[in-house]
C-alpha positions in Angstrom: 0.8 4.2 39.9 -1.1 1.2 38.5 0.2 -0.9 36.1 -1.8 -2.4 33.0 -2.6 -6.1 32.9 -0.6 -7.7 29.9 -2.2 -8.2 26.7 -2.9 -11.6 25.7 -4.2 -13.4 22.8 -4.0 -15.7 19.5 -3.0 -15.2 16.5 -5.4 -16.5 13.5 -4.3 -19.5 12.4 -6.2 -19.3 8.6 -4.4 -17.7 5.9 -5.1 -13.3 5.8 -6.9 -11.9 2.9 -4.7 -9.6 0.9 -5.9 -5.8 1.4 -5.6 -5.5 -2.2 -5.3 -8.4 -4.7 -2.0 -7.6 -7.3 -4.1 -7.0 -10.2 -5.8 -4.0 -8.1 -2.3 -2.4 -7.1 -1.4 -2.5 -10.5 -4.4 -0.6 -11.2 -4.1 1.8 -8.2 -0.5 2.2 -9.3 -1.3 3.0 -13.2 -3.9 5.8 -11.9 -1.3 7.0 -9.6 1.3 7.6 -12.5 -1.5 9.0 -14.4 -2.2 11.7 -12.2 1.7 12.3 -11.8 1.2 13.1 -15.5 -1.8 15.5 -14.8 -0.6 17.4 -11.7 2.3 19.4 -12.4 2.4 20.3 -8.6 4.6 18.5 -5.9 1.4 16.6 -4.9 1.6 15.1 -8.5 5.3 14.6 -8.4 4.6 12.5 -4.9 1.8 10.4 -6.5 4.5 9.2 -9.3 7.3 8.4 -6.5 5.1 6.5 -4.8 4.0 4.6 -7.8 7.5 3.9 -8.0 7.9 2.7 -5.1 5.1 0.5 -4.8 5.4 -0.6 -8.3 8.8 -2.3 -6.7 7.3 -3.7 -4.4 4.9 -6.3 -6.5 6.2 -9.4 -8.0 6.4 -9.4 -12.0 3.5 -10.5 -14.0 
């Protein structure tokens, strides 16, 4: 059985671009409670716990 050759590489030295930006998660986070507040099923109950948890996640205004 063959082994792979190791994988090698760099890592980028410049700064990453957040994904989203905080103002954007707050927003995400705000629709996300929202439809917690419109979806009375489980699926709406999930949407509001991960608000939560993602809400803890961002530094304070």
């Amino acid at each position: 059985m063959e082994t792979a050759q190791p994988v090698t590489g760099d890592y980028p030295t410049e700064p990453l671009i957040p994904v989203l930006t905080a103002t954007e998660a707050r927003a995400a986070i705000g629709y996300m409670r929202l439809l917690e507040t419109l979806d009375l099923t489980p699926r709406g109950q999930a949407a509001g716990q991960l608000a939560a948890d993602l809400a803890r996640r961002l530094p304070s205004e």
